[in-house]
N, C-alpha and C positions, 0 to 999 in steps of 0.2 A: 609706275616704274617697278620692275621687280626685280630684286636683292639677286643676286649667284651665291648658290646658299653649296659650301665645301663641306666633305668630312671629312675629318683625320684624327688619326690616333694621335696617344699623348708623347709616343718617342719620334716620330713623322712631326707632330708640332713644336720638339724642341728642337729636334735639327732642321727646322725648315723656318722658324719663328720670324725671323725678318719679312721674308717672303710672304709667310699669309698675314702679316699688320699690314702688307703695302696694300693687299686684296682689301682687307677691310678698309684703311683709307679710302680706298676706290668707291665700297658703298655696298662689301660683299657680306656672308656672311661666313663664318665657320664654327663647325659644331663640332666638340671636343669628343673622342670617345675612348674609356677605358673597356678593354675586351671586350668588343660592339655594344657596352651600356654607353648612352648619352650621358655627362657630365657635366659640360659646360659648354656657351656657346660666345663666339666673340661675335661684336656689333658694333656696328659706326658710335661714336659718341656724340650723343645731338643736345649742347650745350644751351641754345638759345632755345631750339624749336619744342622741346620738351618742358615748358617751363610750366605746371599746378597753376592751373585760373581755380579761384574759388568765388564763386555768385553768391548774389544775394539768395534766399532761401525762398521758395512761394509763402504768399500771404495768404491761403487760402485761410487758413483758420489764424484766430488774433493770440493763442498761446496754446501750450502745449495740453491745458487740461482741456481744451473746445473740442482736441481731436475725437472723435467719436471709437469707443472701443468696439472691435471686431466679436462678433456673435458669439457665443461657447461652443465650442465641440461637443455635441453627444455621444461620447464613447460608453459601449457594452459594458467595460470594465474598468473598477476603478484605479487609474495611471498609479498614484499612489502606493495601493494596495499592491499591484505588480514590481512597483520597486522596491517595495519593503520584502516581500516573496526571493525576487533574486536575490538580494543582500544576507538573507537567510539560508539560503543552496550555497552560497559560495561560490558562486560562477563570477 
């Protein structure tokens, strides 16, 4: 299903405000805009269907130290030495 997605401005959505909560009731959407920047946007409120499952986690490994660490980067230069460099410029 897809949404009927409105713009309006934020003086359009004070004098019109009853009128677009009925639209979102409905199942619309509207997208708020101050001088054609995007701000904010109204949306159905989905109380039930939106409700955080949290799962169990994979067992592939039995704790955290079994994880195997990722290879080292060979970088040309040393990361360090490049930080201590800009901290020294002032940038």
């Amino acid at each position: 299903m897809t949404r009927k997605t409105t713009t309006v401005g934020v003086a359009e959505l004070k004098a019109r405000l009853s009128e677009y909560l009925r639209s979102v009731r409905r199942g619309g959407d509207v997208t708020i805009h101050d001088r054609s920047e995007p701000i904010a946007r109204l949306v159905p409120y989905a109380a039930q269907d939106a409700r955080l499952v949290v799962r169990e986690p994979l067992r592939r490994y039995r704790s955290l130290g079994k994880i195997p660490m990722p290879r080292p980067v060979k970088l040309r230069q040393d990361p360090v030495q490049l930080l201590l460099d800009e901290r020294r410029s002032g940038r």
